[in-house]
MDAnalysis code that builds the backbone (N, CA, C; Angstrom):
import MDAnalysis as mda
import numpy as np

u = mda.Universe.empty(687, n_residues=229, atom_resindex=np.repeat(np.arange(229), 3), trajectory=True)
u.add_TopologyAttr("name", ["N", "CA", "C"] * 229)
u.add_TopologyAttr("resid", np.arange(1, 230))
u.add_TopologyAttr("resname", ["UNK", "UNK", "UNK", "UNK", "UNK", "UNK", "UNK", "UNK", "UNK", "UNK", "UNK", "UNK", "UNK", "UNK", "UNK", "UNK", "UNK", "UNK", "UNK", "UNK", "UNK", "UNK", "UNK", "UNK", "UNK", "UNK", "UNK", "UNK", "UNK", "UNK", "UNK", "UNK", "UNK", "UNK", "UNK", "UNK", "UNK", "UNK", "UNK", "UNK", "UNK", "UNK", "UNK", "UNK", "UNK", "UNK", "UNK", "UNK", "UNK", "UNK", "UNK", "UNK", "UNK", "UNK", "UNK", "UNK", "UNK", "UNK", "UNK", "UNK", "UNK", "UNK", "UNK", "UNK", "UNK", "UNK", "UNK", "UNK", "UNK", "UNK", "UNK", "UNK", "UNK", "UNK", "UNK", "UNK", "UNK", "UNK", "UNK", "UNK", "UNK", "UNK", "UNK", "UNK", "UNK", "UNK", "UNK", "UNK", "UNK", "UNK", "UNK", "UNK", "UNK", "UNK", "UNK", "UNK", "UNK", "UNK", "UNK", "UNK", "UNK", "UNK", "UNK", "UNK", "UNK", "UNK", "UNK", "UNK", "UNK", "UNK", "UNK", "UNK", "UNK", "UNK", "UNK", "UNK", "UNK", "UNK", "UNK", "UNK", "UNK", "UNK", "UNK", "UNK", "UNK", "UNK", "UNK", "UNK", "UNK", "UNK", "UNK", "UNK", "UNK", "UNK", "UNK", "UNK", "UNK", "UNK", "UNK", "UNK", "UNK", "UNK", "UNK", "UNK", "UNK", "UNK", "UNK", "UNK", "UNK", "UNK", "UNK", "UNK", "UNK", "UNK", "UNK", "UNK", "UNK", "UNK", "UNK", "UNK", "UNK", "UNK", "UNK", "UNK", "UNK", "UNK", "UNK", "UNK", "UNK", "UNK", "UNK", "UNK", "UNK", "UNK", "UNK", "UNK", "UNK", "UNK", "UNK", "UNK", "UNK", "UNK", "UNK", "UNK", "UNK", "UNK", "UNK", "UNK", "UNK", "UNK", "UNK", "UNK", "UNK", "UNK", "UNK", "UNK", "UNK", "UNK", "UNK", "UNK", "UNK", "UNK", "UNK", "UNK", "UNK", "UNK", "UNK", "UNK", "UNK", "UNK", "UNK", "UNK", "UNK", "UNK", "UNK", "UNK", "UNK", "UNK", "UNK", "UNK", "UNK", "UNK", "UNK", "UNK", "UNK", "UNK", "UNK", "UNK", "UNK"])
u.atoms.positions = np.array([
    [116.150, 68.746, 125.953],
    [116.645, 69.956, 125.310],
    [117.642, 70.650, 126.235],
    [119.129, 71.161, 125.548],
    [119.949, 71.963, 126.560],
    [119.071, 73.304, 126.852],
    [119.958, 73.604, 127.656],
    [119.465, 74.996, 128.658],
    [120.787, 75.431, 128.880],
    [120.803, 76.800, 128.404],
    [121.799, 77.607, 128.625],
    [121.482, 78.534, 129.368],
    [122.749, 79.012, 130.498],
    [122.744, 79.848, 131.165],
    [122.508, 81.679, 130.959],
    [122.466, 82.296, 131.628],
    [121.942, 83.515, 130.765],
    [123.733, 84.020, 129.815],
    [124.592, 84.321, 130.818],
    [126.131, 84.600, 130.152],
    [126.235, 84.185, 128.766],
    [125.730, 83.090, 128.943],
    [125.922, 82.238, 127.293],
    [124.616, 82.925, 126.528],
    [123.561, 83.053, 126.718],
    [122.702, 83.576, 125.820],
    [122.576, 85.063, 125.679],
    [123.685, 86.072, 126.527],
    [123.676, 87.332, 126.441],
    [124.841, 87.204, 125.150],
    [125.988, 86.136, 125.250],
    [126.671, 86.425, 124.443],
    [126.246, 85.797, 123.279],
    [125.959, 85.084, 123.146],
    [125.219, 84.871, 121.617],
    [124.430, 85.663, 121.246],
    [123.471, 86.587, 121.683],
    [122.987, 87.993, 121.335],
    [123.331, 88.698, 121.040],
    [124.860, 89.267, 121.778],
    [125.453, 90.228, 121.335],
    [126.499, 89.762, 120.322],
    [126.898, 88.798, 120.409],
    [127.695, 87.873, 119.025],
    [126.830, 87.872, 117.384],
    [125.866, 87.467, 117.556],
    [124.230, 87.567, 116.346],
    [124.459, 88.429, 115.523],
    [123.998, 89.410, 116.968],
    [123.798, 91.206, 116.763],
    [125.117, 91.657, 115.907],
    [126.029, 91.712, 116.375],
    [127.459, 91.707, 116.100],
    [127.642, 91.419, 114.371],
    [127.138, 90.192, 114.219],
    [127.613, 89.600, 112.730],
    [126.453, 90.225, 111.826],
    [125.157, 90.069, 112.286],
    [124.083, 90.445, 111.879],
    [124.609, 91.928, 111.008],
    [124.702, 92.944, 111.887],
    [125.326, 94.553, 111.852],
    [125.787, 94.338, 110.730],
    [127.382, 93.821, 111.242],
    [128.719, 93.844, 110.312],
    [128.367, 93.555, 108.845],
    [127.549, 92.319, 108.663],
    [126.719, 91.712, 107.259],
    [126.195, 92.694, 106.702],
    [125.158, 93.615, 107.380],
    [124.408, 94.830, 106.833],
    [125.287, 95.602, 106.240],
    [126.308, 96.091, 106.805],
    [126.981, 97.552, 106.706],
    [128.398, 97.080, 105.864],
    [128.848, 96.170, 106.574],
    [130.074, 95.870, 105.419],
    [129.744, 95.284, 103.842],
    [128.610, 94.711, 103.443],
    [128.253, 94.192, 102.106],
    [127.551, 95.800, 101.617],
    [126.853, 96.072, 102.310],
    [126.778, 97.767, 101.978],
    [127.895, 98.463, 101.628],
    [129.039, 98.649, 101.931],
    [130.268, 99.418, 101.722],
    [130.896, 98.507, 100.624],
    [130.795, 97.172, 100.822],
    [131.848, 96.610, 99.027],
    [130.700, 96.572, 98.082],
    [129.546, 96.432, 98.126],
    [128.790, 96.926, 97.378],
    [128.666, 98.250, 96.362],
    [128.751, 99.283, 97.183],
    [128.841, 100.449, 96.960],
    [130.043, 100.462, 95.796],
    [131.328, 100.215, 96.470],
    [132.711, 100.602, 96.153],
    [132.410, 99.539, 94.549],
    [131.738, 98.285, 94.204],
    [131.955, 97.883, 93.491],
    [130.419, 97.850, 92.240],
    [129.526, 98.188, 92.629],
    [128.332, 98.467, 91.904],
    [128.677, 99.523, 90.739],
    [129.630, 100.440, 90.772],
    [129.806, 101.460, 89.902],
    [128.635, 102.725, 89.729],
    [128.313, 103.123, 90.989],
    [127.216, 103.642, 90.717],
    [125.633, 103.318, 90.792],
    [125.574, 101.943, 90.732],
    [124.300, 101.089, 90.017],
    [123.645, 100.902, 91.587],
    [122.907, 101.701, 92.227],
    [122.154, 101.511, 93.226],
    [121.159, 100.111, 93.400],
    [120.672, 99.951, 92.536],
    [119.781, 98.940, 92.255],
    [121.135, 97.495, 92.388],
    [122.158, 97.600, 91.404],
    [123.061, 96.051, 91.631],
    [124.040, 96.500, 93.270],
    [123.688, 97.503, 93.773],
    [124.144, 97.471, 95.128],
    [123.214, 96.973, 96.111],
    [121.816, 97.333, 95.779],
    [120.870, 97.100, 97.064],
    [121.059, 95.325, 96.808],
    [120.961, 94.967, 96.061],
    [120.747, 93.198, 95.532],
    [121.589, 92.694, 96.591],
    [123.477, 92.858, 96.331],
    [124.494, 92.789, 96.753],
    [123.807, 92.739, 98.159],
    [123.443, 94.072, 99.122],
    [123.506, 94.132, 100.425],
    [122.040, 93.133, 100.777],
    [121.442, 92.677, 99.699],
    [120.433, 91.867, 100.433],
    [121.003, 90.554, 100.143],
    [121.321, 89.992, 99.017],
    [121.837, 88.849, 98.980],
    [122.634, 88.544, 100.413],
    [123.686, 89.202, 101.183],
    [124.296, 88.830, 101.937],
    [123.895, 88.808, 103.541],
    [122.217, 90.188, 103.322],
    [122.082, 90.205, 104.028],
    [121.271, 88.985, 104.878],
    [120.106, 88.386, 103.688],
    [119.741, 87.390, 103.961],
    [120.468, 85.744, 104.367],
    [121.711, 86.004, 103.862],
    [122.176, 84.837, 103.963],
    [123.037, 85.119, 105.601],
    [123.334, 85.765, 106.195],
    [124.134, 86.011, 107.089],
    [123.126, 85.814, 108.239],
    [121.552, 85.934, 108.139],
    [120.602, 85.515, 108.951],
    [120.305, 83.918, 109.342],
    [119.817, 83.654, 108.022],
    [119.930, 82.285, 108.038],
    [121.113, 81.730, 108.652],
    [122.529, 81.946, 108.695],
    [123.607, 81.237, 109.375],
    [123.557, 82.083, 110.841],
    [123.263, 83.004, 111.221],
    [123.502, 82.927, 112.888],
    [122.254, 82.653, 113.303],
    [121.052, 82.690, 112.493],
    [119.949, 82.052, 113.550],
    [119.933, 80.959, 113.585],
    [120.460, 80.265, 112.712],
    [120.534, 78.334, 112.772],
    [121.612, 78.533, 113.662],
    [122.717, 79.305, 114.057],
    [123.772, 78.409, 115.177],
    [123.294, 78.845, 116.281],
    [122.915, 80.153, 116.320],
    [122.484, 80.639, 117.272],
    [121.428, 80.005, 118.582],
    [120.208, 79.699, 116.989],
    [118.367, 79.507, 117.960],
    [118.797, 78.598, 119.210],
    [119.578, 77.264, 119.173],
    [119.376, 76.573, 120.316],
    [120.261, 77.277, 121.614],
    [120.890, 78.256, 121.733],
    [121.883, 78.793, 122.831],
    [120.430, 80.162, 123.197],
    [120.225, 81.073, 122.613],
    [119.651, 82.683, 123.033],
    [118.260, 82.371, 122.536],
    [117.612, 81.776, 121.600],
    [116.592, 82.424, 120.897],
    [117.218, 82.089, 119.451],
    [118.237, 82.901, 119.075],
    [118.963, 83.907, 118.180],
    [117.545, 84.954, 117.770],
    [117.535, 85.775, 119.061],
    [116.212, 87.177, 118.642],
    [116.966, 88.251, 118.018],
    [118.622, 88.549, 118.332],
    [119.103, 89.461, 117.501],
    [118.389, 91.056, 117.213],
    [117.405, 91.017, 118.167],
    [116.267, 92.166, 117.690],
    [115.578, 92.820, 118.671],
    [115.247, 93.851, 119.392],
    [114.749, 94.309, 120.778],
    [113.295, 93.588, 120.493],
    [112.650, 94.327, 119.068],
    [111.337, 93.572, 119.075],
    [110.894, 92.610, 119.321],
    [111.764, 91.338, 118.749],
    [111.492, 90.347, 118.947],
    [111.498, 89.741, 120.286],
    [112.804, 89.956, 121.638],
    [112.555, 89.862, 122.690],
    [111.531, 90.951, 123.153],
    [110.899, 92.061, 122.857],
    [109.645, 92.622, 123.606],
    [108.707, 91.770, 123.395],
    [108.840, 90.907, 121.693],
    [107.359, 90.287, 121.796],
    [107.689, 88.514, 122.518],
    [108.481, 88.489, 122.629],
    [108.570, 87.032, 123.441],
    [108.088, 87.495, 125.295],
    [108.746, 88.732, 125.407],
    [108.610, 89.070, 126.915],
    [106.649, 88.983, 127.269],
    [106.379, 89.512, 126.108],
    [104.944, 89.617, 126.056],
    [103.937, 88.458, 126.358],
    [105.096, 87.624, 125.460],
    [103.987, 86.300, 125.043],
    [104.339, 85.341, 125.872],
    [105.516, 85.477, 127.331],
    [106.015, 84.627, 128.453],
    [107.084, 83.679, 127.869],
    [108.131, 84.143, 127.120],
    [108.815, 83.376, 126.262],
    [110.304, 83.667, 126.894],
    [109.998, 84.998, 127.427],
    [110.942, 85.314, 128.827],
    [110.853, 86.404, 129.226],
    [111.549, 86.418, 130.647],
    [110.991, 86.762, 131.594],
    [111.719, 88.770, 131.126],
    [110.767, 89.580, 131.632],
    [111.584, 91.156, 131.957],
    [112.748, 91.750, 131.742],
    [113.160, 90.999, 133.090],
    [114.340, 91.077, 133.321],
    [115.504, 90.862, 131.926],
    [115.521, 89.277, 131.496],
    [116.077, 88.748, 130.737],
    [115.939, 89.951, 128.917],
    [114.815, 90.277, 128.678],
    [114.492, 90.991, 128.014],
    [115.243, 91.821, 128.032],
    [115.135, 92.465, 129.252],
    [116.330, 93.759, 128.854],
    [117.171, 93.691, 128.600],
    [117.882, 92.788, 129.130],
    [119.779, 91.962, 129.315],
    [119.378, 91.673, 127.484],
    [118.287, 91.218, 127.356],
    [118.615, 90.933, 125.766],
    [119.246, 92.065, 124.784],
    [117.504, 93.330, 125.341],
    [117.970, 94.028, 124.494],
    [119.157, 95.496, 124.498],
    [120.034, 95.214, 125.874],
    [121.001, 96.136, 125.748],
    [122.107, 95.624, 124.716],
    [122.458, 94.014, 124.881],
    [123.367, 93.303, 124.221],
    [123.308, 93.153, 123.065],
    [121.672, 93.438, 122.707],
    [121.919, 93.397, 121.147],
    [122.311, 95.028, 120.679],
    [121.660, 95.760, 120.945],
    [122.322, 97.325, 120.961],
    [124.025, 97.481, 120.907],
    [124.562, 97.244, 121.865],
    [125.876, 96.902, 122.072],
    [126.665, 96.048, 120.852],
    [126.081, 94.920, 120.920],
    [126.636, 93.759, 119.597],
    [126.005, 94.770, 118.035],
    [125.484, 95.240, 118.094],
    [125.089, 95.922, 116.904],
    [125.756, 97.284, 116.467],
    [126.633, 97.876, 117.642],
    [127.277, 98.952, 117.585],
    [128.562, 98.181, 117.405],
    [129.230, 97.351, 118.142],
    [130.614, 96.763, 117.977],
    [130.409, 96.429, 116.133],
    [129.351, 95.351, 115.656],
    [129.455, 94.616, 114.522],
    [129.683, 95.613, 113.367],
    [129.142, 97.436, 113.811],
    [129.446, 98.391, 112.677],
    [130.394, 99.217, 112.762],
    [130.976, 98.907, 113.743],
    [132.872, 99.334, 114.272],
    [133.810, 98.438, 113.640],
    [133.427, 96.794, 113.424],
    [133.965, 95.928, 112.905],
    [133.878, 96.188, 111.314],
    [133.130, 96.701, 110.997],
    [132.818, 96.810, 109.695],
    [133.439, 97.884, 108.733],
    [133.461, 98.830, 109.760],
    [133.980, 100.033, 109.138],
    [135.665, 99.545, 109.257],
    [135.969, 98.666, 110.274],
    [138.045, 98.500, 110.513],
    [138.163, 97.417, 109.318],
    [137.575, 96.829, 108.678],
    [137.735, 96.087, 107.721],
    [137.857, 96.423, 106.321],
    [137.313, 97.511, 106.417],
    [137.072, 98.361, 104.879],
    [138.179, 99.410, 105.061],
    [138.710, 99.640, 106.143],
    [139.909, 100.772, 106.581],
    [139.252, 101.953, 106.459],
    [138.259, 102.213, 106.702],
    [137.422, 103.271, 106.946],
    [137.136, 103.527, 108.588],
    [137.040, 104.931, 108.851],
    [137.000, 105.745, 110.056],
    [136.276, 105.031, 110.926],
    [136.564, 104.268, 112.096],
    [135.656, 103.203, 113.030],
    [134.094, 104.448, 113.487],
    [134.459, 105.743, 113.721],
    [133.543, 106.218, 114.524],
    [132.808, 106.863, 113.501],
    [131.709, 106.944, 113.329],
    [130.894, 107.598, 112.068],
    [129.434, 108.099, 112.318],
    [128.984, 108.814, 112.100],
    [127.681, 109.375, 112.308],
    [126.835, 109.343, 110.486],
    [125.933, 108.412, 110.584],
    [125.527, 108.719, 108.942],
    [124.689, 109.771, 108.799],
    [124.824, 110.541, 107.303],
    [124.358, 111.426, 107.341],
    [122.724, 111.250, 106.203],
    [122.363, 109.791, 106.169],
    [121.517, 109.459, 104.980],
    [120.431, 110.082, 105.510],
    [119.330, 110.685, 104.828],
    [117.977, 111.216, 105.654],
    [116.932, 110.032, 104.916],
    [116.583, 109.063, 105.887],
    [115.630, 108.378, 105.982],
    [114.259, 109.038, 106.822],
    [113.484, 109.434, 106.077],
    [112.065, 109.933, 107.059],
    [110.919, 110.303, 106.270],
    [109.972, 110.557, 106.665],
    [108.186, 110.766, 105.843],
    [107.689, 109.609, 106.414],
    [106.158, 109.715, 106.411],
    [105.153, 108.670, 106.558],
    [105.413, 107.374, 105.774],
    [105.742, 107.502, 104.112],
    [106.061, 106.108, 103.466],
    [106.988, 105.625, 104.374],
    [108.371, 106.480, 105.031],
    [109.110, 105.211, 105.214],
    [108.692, 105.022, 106.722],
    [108.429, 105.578, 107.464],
    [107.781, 105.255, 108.415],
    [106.882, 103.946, 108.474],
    [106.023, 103.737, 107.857],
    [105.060, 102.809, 107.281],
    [105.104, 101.711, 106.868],
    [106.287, 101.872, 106.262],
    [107.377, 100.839, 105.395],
    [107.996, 99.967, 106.350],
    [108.609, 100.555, 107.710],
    [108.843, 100.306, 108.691],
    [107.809, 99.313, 109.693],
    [106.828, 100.215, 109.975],
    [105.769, 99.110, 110.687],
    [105.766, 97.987, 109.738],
    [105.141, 98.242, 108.266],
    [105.019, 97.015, 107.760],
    [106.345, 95.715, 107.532],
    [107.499, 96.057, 107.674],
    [108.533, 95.298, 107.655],
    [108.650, 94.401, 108.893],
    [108.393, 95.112, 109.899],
    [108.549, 94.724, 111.185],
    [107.393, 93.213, 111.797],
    [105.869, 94.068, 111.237],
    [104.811, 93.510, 111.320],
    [105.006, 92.141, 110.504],
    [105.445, 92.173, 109.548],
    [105.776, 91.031, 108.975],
    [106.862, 89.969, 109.117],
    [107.786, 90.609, 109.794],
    [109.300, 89.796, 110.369],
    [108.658, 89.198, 111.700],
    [107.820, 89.908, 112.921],
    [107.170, 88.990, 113.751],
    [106.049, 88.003, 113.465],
    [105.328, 88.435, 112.660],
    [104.459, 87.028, 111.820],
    [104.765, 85.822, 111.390],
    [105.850, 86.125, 110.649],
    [106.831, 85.302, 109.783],
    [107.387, 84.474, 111.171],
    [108.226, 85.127, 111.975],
    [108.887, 84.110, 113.375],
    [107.977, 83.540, 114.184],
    [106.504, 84.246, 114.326],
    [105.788, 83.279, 115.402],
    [104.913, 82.443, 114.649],
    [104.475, 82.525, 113.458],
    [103.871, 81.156, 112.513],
    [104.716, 80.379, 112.373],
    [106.534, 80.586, 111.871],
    [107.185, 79.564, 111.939],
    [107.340, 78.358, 113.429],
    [107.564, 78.950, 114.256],
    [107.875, 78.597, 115.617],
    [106.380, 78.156, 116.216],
    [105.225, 78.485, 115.678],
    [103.904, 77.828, 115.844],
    [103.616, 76.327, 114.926],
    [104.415, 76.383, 113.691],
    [104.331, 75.486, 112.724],
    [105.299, 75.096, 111.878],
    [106.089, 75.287, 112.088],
    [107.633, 74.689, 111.856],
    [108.302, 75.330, 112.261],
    [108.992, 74.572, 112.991],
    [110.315, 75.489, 114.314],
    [111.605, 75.403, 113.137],
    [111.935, 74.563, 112.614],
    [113.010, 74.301, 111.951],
    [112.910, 74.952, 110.649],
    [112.344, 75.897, 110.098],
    [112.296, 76.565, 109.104],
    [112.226, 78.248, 109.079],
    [112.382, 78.118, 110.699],
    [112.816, 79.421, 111.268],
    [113.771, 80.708, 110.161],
    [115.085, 80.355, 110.582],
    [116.022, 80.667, 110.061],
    [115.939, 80.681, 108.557],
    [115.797, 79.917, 107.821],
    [115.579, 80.148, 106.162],
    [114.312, 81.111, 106.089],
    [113.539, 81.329, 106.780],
    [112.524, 82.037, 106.352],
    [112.235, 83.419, 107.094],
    [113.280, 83.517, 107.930],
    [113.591, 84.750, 108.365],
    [114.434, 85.573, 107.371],
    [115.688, 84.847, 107.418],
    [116.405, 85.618, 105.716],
    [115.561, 85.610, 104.163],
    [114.606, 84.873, 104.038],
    [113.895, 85.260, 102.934],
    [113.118, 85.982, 103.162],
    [112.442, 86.521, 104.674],
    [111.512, 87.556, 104.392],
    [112.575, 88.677, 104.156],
    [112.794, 89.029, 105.054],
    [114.359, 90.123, 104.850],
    [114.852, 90.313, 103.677],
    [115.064, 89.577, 102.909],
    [115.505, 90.005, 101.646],
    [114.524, 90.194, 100.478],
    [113.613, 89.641, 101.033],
    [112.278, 89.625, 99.831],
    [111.419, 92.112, 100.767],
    [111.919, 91.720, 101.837],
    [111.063, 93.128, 102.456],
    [112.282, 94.306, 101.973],
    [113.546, 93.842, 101.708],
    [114.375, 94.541, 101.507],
    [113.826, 95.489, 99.945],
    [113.576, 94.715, 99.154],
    [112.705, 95.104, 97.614],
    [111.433, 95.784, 97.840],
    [110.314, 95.372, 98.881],
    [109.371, 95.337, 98.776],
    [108.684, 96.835, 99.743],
    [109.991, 97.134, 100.522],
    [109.457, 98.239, 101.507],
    [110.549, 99.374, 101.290],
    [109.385, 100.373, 101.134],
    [110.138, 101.850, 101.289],
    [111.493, 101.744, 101.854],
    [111.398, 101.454, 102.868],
    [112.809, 101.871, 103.950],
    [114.091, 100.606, 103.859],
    [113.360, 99.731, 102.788],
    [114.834, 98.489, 103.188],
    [114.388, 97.764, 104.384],
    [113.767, 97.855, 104.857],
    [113.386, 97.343, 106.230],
    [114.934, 96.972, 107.055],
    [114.579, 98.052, 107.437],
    [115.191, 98.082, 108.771],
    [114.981, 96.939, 109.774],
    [113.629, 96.856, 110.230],
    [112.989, 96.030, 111.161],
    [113.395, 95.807, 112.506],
    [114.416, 96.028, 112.816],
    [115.474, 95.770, 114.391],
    [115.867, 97.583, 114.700],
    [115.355, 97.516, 115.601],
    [115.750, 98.736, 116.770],
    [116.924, 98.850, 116.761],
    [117.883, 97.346, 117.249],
    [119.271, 97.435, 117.113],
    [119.712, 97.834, 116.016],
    [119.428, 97.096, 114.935],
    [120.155, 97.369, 113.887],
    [119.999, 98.903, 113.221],
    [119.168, 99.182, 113.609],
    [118.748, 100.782, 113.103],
    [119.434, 102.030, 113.723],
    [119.629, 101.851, 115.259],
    [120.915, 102.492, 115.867],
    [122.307, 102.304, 115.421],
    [122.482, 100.922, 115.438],
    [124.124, 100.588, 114.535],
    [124.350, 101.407, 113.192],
    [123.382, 101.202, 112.440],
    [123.203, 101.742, 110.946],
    [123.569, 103.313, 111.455],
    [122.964, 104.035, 112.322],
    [122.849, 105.328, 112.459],
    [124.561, 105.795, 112.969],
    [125.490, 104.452, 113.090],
    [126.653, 105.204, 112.979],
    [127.710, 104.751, 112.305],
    [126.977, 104.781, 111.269],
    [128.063, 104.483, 109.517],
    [127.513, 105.293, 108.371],
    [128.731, 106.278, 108.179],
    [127.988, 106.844, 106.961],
    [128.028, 106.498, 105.786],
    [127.623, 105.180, 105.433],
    [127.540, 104.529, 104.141],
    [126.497, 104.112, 103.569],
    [127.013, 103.250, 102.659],
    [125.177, 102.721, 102.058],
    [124.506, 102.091, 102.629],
    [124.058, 102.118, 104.256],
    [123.701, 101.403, 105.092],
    [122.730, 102.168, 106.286],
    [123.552, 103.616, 105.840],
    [123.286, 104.516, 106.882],
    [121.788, 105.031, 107.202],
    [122.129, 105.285, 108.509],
    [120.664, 106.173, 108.880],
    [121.265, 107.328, 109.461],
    [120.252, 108.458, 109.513],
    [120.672, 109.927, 110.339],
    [120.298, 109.360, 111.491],
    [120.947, 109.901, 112.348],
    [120.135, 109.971, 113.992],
    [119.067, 110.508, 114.252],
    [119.087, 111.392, 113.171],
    [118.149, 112.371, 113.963],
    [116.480, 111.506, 113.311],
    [117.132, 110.494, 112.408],
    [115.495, 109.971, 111.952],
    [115.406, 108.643, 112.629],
    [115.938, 108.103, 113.563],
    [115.954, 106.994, 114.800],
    [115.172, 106.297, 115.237],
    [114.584, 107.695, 116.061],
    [113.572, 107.785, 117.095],
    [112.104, 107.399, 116.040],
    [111.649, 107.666, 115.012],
    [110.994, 107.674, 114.327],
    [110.335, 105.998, 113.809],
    [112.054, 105.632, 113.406],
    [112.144, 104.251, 112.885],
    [111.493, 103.404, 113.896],
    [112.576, 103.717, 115.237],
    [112.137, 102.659, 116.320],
    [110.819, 102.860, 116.870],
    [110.280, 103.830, 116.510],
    [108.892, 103.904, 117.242],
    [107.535, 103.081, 115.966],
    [108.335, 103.225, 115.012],
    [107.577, 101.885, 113.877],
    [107.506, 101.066, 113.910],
    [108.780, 100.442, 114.043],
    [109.223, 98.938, 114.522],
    [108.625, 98.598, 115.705],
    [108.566, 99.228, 116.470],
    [107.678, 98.293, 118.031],
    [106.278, 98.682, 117.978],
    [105.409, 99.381, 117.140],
    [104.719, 99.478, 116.727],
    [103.845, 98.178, 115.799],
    [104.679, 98.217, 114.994],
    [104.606, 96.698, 113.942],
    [104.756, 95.799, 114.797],
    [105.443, 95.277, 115.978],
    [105.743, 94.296, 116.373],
    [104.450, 93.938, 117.526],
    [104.405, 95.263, 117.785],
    [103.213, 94.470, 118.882],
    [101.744, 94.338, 118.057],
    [101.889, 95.235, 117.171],
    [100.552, 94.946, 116.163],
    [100.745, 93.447, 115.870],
    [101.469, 92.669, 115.004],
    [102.169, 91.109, 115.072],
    [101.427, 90.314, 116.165],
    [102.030, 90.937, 117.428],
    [101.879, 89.860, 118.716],
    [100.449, 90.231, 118.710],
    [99.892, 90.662, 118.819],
    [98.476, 91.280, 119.013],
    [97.354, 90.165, 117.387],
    [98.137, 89.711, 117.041],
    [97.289, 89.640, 116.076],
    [97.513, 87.947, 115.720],
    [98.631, 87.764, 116.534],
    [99.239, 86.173, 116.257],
    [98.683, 85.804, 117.637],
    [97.806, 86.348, 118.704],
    [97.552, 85.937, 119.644],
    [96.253, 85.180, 119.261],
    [95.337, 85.973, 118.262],
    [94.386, 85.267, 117.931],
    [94.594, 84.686, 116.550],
    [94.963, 84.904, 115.740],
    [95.866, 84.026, 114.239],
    [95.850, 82.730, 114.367],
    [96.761, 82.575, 115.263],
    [97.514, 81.474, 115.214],
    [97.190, 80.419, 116.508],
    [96.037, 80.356, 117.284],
    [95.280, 79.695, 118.382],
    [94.030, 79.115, 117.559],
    [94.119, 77.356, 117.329],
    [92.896, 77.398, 116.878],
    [91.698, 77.049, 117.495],
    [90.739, 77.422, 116.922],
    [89.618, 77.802, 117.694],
    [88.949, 76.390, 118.075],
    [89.248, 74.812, 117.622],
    [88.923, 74.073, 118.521],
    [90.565, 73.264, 118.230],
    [90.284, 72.491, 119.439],
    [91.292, 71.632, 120.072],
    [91.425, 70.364, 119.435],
    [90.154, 69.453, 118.723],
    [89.749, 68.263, 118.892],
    [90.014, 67.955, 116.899],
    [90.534, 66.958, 116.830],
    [90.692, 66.362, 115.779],
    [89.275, 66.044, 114.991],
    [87.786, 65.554, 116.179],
    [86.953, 65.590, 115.283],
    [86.817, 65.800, 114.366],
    [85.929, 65.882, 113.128],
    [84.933, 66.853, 112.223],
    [84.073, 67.619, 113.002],
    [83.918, 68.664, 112.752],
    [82.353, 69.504, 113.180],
    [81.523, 68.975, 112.635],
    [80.822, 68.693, 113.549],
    [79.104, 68.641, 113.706],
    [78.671, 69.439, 112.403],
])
């Protein structure tokens, strides 16, 4: 198996992150502009693309970074010795970074104002909740795959995502990164700042609930092909 150096797997993180964003927020904005109103044939729009834009950078991605694209997901790899601290962090500034560039990219494409503060008020316990549970389920979903089919990763990361997109209060957010990026576009994508801190404290919430729960899940309890006795 190759082994990439860290340079190369910071930039495929922040590259991910980058497209990941841009996918969210720019199919959000032609959505919008072309739904006529129709919230419901807009959210479809921003999930249809959103899911599919997963599936293609975590398949080019997984063999260079991970493709974790997500702070959570490197907190719960850091957790589970999948890497090291250090590397973790380098992950998750770059995805922060790649997630702020990908909604700068997004907004210069639509010819809309690069710098933006959204003004959407995402907040209450449902979406809060909505949040853990999106999250809790996006790390389940990646460490059963990668416990039991590595190669079905990526397709089943964009189908939870788009299936949690319907299914949870908040759209699921699920990424720390992506939830800061969102927080500076004021479109159909947007988050307030001031409801952030809230989100991200759900999301790593959900995520270590996940790791916490895939520690014993997914270990089975004997080793041996036998039958039991």
């Amino acid at each position: 198996m190759e082994v990439f150096d860290l340079p190369r797997r910071l930039a495929a993180e922040a590259l991910g992150t980058a497209f990941l964003v841009a996918g969210v927020i720019g199919s959000g904005i032609m959505a919008a502009k072309l739904a006529g109103g129709n919230d419901a044939l807009a959210l479809l729009c921003n999930t249809i693309a959103t899911g599919a834009i997963l599936v293609v950078i975590i398949t080019i991605f997984m063999p260079i970074s991970g493709a974790h694209f997500n702070p959570a997901v490197s907190l719960v790899a850091a957790i589970r010795g999948g890497l090291s601290k250090q590397d973790a962090v380098l992950y998750i500034l770059v995805q922060i970074a790649g997630g702020c560039v990908g909604a700068l990219f997004a907004h210069l494409m639509f010819g809309l104002s690069p710098f933006q503060l959204a003004t959407t008020v995402r907040s209450g316990l449902p979406q809060w909740f909505a949040e853990f549970i999106a999250t809790f389920g996006l790390i389940l979903t990646i460490l059963g795959c990668v416990r039991f089919k590595p190669n079905a990763v990526a397709v089943a990361v964009g189908l939870y995502i788009a299936s949690a997109y319907w299914f949870t209060a908040s759209t699921s957010f699920a990424n720390p990164a992506v939830t800061i990026a969102r927080s500076l576009s004021d479109t159909f994508a947007g988050i307030s700042p001031a409801d952030v801190p809230a989100f991200i404290a759900a999301e790593i919430l959900g995520a270590l609930a996940a790791a916490a729960l895939a520690a014993w899940l997914l270990v089975a309890a004997r080793t041996t092909t036998d039958p039991a006795p």
